[in-house]
C-alpha positions in Angstrom: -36.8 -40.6 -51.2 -33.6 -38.8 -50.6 -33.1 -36.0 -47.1 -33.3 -33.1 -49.0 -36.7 -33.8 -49.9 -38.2 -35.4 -46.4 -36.5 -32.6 -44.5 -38.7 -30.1 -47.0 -41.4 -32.7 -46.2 -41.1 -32.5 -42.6 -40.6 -28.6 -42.5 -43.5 -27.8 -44.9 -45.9 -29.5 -42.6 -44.9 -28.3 -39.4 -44.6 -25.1 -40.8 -48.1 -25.1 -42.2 -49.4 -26.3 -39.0 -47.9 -23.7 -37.0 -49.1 -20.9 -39.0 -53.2 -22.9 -39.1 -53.3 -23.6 -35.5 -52.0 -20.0 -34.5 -53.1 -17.1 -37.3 -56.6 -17.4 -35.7 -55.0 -15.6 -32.6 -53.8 -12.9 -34.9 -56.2 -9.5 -35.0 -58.2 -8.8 -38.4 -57.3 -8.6 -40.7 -54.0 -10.4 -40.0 -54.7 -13.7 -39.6 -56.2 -13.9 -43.0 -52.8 -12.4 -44.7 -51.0 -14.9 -42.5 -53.0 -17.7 -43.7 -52.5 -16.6 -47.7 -48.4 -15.8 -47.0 -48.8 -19.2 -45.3 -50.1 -21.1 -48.7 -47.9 -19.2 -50.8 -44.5 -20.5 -49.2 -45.7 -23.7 -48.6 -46.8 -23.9 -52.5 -43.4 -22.4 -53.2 -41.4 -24.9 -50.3 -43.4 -27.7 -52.3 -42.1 -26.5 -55.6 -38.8 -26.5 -54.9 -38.2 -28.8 -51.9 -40.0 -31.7 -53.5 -41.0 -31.4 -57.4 -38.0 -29.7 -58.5 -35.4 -30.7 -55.9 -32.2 -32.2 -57.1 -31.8 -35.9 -56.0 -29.5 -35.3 -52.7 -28.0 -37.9 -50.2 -30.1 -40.8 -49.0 -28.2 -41.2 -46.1 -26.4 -38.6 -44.1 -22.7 -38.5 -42.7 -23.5 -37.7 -39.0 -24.6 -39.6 -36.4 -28.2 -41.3 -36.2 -28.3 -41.7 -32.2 -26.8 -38.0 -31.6 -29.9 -37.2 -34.5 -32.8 -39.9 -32.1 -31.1 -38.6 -28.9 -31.9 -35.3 -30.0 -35.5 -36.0 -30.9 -36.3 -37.8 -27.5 -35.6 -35.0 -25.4 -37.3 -32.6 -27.9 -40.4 -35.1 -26.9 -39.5 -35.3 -23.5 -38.6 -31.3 -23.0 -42.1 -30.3 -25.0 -44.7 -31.7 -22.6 -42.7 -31.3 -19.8 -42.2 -27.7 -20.1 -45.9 -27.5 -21.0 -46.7 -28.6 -18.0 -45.1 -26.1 -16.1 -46.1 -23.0 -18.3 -49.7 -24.0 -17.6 -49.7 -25.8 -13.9 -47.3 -24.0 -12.3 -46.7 -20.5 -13.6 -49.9 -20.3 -14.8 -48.8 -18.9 -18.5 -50.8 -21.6 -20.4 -50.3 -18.7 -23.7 -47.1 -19.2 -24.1 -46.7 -23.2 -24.5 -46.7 -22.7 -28.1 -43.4 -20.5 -28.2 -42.2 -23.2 -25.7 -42.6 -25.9 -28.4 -41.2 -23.5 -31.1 -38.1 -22.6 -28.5 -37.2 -26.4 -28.1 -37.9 -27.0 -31.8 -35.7 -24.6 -32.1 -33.0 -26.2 -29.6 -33.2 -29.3 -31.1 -32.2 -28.0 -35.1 -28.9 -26.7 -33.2 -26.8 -29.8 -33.6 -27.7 -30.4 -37.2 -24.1 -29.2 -38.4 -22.7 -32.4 -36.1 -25.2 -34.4 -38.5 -24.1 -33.3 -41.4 -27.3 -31.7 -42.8 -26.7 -28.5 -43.7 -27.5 -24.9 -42.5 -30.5 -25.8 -39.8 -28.6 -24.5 -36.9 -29.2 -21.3 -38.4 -32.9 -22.1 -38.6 -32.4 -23.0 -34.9 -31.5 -19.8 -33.2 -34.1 -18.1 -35.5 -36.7 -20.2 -34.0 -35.1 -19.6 -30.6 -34.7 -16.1 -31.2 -38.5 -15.4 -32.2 -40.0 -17.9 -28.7 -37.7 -15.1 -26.5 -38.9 -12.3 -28.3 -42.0 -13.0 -28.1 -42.3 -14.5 -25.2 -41.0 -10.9 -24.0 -43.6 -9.2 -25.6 -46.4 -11.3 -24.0 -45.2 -10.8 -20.3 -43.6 -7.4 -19.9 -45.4 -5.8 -22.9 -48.7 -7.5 -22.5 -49.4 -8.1 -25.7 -52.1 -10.9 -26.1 -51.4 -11.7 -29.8 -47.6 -12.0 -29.1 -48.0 -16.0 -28.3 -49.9 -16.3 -31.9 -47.9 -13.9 -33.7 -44.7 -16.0 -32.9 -46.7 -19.2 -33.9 -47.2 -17.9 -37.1 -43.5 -16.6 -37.6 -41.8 -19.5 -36.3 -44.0 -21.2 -39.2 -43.6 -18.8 -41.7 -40.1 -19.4 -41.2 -40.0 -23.1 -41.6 -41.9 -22.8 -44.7 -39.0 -19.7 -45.8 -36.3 -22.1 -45.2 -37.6 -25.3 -46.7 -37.9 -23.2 -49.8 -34.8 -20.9 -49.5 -33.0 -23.9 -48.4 -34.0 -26.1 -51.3 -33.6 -23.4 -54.0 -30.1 -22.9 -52.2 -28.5 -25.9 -52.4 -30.0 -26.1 -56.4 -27.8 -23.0 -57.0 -25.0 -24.8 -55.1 -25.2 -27.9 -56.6 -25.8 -26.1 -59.9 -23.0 -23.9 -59.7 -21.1 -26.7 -58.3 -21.7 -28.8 -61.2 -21.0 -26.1 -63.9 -17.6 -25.4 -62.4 -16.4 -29.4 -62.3 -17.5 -28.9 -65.5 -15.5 -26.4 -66.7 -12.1 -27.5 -65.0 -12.5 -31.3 -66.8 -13.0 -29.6 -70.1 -9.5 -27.2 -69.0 -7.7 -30.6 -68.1 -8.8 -32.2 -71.6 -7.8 -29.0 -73.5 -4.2 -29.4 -71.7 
């Protein structure tokens, strides 16, 4: 099986399980719309990240222990920080936009591993933890810890499909223009 299609793979599930585990937080009727925009991009993230995806690169051209190193202190930094939110500063609510903050954090080197656009998905994921992180303490908003959840996995699903359907186009448009320059050369 080629990247393109395990990174769909591994952003479809996380993404659906982000949304499941934290749209029953949401208020009615919310969590039920979060639930059905859920299925709907991770049908559509399906679609194109895995039926329909173009064969891409079996291997990538970065490095695999920057890629492990990165994943080891995502594992380490997750329960870790856990443990503080809920032992220490007594925030237990907001663990979940700790995990999608160093999800985030650890997508940010992706460009060094030659995989594409995820350090954009990064500070996205980044971004939403702050915000709502924000809203939860100094706004007081109970949902806010859910609500980020669910975006943080709404946007996984977004970008598995986006990202897929994305480089199609590229490749597509890609292929159409080598195309048309080898048919210029033969006509020369």
């Amino acid at each position: 099986m080629d990247l393109q299609r395990v990174f769909a793979l591994v952003g479809i599930g996380f993404g659906a399980v982000f949304v499941l585990v934290n749209a029953g937080g949401l208020p009615s009727p919310w969590h039920i719309v979060a639930f059905a925009v859920g299925a709907v991009l991770a049908a559509t993230a399906l679609w194109f990240g895995v039926v329909r995806a173009t064969p891409g690169p079996r291997t990538w051209s970065g490095s695999v222990k920057a890629y492990w190193l990165a994943v080891a202190a995502e594992a380490v930094a997750i329960p870790v920080g856990a443990g503080v939110l809920h032992r220490v500063m007594g925030t237990s609510d907001l663990v979940v936009l700790w995990v999608v903050f160093v999800v985030g954090a650890h997508f940010l080197p992706a460009k060094a591993f030659g995989v594409g656009r995820y350090a954009e998905l990064g500070v996205a994921l980044m971004l939403i933890a702050v915000v709502f992180s924000v809203l939860r303490l100094a706004g007081h908003i109970d949902s806010a810890p859910s609500a980020g959840g669910v975006l943080a996995g709404l946007s996984l699903l977004a970008f598995s499909a986006m990202f897929a359907r994305s480089s199609r186009s590229i490749e597509t448009a890609e292929g159409a223009r080598q195309t048309r320059s080898s048919r210029y050369r033969e006509a020369c």
